[in-house]
C-alpha positions as CSV (number, residue, x, y, z in Angstrom):
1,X,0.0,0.0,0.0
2,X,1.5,3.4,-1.0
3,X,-0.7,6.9,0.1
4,X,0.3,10.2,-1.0
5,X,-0.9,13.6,0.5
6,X,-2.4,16.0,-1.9
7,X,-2.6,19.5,-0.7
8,X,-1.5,23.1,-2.1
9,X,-2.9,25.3,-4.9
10,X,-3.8,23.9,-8.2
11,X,0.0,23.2,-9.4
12,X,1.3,21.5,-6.8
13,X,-1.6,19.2,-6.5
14,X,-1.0,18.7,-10.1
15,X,2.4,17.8,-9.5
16,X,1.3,15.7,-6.6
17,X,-1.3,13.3,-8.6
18,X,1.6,13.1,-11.2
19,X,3.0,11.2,-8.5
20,X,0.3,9.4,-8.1
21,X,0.2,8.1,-11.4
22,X,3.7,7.3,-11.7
23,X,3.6,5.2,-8.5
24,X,0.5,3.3,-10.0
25,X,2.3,2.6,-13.4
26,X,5.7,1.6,-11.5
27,X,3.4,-0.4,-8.9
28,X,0.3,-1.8,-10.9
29,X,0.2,-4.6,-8.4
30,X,0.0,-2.8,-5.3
31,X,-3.0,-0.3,-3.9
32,X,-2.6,3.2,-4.1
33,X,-4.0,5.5,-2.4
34,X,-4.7,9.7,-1.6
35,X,-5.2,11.2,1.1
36,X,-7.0,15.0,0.7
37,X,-7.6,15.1,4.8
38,X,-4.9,18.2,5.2
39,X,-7.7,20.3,3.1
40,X,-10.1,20.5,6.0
41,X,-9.3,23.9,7.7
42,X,-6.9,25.1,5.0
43,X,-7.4,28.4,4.2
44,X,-5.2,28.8,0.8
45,X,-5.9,29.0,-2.4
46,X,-9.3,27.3,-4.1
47,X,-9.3,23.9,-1.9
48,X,-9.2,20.7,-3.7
49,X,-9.3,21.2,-7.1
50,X,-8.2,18.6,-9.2
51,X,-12.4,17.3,-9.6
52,X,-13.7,19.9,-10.1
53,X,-11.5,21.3,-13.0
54,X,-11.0,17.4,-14.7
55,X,-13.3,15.1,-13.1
56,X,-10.4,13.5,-11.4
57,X,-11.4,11.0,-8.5
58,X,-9.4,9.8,-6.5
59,X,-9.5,6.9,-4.2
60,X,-8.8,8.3,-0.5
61,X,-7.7,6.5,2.4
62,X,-9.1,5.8,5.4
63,X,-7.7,7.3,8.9
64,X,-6.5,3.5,9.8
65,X,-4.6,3.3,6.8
66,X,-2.8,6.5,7.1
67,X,-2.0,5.2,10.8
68,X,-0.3,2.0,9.2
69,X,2.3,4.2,8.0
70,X,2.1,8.0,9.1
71,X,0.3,9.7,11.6
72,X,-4.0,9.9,12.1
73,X,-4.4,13.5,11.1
74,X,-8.2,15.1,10.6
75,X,-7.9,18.5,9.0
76,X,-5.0,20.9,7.8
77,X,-3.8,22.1,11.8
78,X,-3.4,18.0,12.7
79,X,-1.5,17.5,9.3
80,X,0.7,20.3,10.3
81,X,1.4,18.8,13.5
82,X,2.6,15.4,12.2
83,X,5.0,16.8,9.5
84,X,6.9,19.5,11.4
85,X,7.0,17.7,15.6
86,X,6.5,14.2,15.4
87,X,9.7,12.0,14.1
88,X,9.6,10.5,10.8
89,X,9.0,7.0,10.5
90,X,10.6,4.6,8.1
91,X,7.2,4.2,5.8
92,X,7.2,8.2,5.6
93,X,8.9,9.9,2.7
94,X,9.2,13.7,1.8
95,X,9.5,15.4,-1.6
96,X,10.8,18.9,-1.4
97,X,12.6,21.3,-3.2
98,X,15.3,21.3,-0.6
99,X,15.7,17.5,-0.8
100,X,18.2,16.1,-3.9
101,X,15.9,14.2,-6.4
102,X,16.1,10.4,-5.7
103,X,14.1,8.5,-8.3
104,X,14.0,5.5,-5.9
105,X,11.5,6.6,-3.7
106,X,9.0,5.9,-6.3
107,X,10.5,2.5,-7.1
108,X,10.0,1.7,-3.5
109,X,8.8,-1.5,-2.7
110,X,7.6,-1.4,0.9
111,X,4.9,0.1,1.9
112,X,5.0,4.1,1.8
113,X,2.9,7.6,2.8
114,X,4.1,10.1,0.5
115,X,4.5,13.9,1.6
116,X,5.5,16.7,-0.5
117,X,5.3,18.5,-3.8
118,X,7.1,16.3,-5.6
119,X,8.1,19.1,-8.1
120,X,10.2,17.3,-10.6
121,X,9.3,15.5,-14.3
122,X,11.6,12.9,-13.8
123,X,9.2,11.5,-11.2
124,X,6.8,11.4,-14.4
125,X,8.1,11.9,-17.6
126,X,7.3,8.7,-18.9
127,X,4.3,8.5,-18.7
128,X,3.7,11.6,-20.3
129,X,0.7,11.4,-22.6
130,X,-1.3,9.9,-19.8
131,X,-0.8,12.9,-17.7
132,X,-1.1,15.0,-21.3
133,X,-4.6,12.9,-20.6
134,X,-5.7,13.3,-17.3
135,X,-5.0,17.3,-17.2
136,X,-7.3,17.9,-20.1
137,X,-9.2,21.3,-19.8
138,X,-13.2,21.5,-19.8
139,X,-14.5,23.5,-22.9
140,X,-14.6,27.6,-22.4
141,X,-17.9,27.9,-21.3
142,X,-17.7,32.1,-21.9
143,X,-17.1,34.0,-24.5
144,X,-14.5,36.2,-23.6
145,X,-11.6,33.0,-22.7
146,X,-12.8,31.4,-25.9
147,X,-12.4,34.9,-27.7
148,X,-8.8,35.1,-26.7
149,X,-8.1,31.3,-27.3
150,X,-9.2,32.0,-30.7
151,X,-6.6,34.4,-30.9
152,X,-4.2,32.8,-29.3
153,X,-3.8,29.7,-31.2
154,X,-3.9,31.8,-35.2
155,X,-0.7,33.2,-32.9
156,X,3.0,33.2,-32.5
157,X,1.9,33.6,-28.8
158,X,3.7,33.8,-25.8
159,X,2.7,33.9,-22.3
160,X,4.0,35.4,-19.9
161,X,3.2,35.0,-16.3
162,X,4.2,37.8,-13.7
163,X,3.4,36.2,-9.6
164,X,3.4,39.2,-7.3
165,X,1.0,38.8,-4.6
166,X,1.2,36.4,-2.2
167,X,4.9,36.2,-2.8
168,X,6.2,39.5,-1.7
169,X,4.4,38.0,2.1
170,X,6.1,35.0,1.4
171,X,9.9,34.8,3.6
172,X,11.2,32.6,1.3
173,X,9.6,32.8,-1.4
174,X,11.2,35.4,-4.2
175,X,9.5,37.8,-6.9
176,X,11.1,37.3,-10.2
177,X,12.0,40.6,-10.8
178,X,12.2,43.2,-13.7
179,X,15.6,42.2,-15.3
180,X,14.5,39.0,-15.5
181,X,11.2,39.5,-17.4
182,X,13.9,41.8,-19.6
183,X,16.3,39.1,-20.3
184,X,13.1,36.5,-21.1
185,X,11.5,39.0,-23.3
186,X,15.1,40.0,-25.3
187,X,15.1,36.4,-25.9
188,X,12.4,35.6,-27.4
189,X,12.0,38.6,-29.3
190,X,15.3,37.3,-30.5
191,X,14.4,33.6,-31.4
192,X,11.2,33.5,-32.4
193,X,9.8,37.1,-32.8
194,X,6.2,36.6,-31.2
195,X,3.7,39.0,-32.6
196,X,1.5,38.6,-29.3
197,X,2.8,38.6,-25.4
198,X,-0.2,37.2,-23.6
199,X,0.7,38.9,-19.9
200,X,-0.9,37.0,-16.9
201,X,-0.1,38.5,-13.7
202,X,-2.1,39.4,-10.2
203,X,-0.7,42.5,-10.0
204,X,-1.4,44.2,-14.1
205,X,-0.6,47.6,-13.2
206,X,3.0,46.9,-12.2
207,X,3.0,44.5,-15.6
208,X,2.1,47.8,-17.5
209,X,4.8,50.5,-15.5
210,X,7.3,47.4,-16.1
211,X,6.9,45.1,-18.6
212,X,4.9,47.2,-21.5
213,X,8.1,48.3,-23.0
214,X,10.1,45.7,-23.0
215,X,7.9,43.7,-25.1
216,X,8.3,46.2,-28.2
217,X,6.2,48.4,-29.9
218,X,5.3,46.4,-32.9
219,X,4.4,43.4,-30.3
220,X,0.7,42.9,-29.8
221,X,-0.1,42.6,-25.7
222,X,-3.1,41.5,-24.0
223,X,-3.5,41.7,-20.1
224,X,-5.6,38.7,-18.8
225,X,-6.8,39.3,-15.3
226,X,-10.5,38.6,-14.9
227,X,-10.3,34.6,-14.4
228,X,-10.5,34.7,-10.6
229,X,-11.3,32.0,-8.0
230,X,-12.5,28.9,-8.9
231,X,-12.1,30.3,-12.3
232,X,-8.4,31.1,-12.4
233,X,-7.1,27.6,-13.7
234,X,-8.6,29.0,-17.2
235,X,-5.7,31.3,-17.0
236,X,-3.1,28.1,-16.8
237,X,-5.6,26.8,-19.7
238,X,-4.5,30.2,-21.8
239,X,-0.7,29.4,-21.0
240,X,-1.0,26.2,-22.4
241,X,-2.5,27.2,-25.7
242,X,0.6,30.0,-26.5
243,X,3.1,28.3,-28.9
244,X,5.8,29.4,-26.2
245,X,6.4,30.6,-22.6
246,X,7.8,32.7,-20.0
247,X,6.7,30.9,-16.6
248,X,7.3,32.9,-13.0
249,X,9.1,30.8,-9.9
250,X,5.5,29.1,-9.8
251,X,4.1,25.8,-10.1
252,X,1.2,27.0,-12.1
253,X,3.2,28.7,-14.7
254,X,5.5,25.6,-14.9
255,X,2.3,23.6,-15.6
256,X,0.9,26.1,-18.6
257,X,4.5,25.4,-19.5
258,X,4.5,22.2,-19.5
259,X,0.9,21.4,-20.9
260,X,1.9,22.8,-24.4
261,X,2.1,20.8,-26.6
262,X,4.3,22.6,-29.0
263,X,6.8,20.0,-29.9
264,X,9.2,23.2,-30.9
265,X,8.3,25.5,-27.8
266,X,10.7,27.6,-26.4
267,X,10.0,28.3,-22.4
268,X,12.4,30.6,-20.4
269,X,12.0,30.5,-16.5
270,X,14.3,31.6,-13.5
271,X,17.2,30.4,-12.3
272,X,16.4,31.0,-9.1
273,X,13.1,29.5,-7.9
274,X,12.8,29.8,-3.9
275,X,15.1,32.3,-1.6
276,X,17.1,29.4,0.2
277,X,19.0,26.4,-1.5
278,X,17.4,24.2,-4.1
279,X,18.9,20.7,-4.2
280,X,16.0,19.2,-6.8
281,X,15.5,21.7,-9.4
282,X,11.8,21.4,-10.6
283,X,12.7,23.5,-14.1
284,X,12.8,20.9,-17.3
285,X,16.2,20.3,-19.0
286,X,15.0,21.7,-22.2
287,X,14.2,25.2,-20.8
288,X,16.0,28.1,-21.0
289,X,17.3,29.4,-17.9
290,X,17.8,33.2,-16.9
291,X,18.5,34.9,-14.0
């Protein structure tokens, strides 16, 4: 029996039922299982997500299995409890972006409760297409998204996603900053010549006193800002659909990234991804890396 946490925004539970799939290909004998318990009393982002947006179920576990190999835990403030006072025990495993990739924890073959992000595609690359699968977008059901997804895809698009917000609160957590967007811009303008910067941001009047004139003034822009709340995976939808990308330090900007299917896509994202150490970079070998 294997059971893996779910819980964080939208990207990192993507990354997380990425996980979940790759243990069930590597393990087709063995029961896996989720646990969304941590949810209950968490106050970030949209909540659980991954039904809602694409009809994902999965099969959770009860509190007497997560005993067998973590901790009981009822709600977000007990889940909290386990993972940062009580000692790890030897059928626990954590995935974080301070902890060197090790492909073997999913080739485990005792029992295991999974905890973490697990914010690398080497845990899943292989199984791409299924994952291509499973994250497939519901229809625009308004006329403004499918508007500009019309646009979008008669395009030599680029997205660019600007994370403000939360992030300046965030200790260590870092803002990408305006030399960076620079650098990304200069280079695609240099290697593919976009004629459209799609700009995705929480914070668009600091895109437009920033970012505007870097892009160029022959460069078409379009500032998408109204998909909010339960709404605001539309926006990773968007990303997806531009023929190339400029993600933020952010797991849903690496996902638009990564859901393109533009087998010639160029995406440029930061060096730098959290303010202390990373020992398991989550950024694809194929991307282009600025600082």
């Amino acid at each position: 029996m294997k059971i893996i946490n779910i819980l964080g925004g939208l990207g990192n539970q993507m990354f997380e039922y990425a996980m979940y799939l790759a243990l069930k290909n590597a393990h087709s004998e063995e029961e896996i299982l989720c646990s969304t318990r941590s949810f209950c009393g968490y106050g970030l982002h949209n909540g659980y997500e991954l039904g809602r947006i694409f009809g994902i179920q999965v099969k959770e576990a009860s509190l007497l299995q997560l005993t067998k190999l973590a901790y009981p835990f009822f709600n977000y403030k007990s889940w909290q409890v386990m993972r940062h006072w009580l000692p790890v025990r030897k059928t626990m495993t954590r995935g974080a972006i301070n902890i060197p990739f090790d492909y073997s924890q999913v080739m485990r073959e005792d029992s295991v409760y999974y905890d973490g992000y697990w914010q690398n595609e080497k845990n899943f690359l292989h199984i791409r297409e299924e994952i291509l699968t499973a994250y497939t977008f519901p229809k625009f059901d308004d006329e403004k998204n499918q508007e500009l997804a019309d646009i979008i895809v008669k395009s030599n698009a680029v997205s660019c996603h600007i994370r403000r917000g939360d992030y300046l609160k965030e200790i260590n957590m870092c803002v990408c900053t305006s030399s960076y967007y620079a650098h990304a811009i200069s280079y695609m303008n240099e290697e593919i010549n976009p004629n459209l910067y799609c700009v995705f941001s929480d914070d668009i009047e600091w895109c437009r006193n920033n970012i505007c004139e870097l892009m160029g003034e022959d460069k078409k822009i379009i500032f998408i800002d109204w998909n909010k709340g339960e709404k605001s995976f539309r926006d990773m939808q968007l990303m997806s659909l531009c023929k190339h990308n400029i993600i933020a330090n952010s797991s849903f900007s690496w996902w638009g990234a990564w859901l393109n299917r533009n087998d010639k896509k160029i995406v440029v994202a930061p060096t730098r991804w959290i303010a202390s150490e990373v020992k398991n970079d989550p950024l694809c070998d194929s991307w282009k890396r600025i600082e």
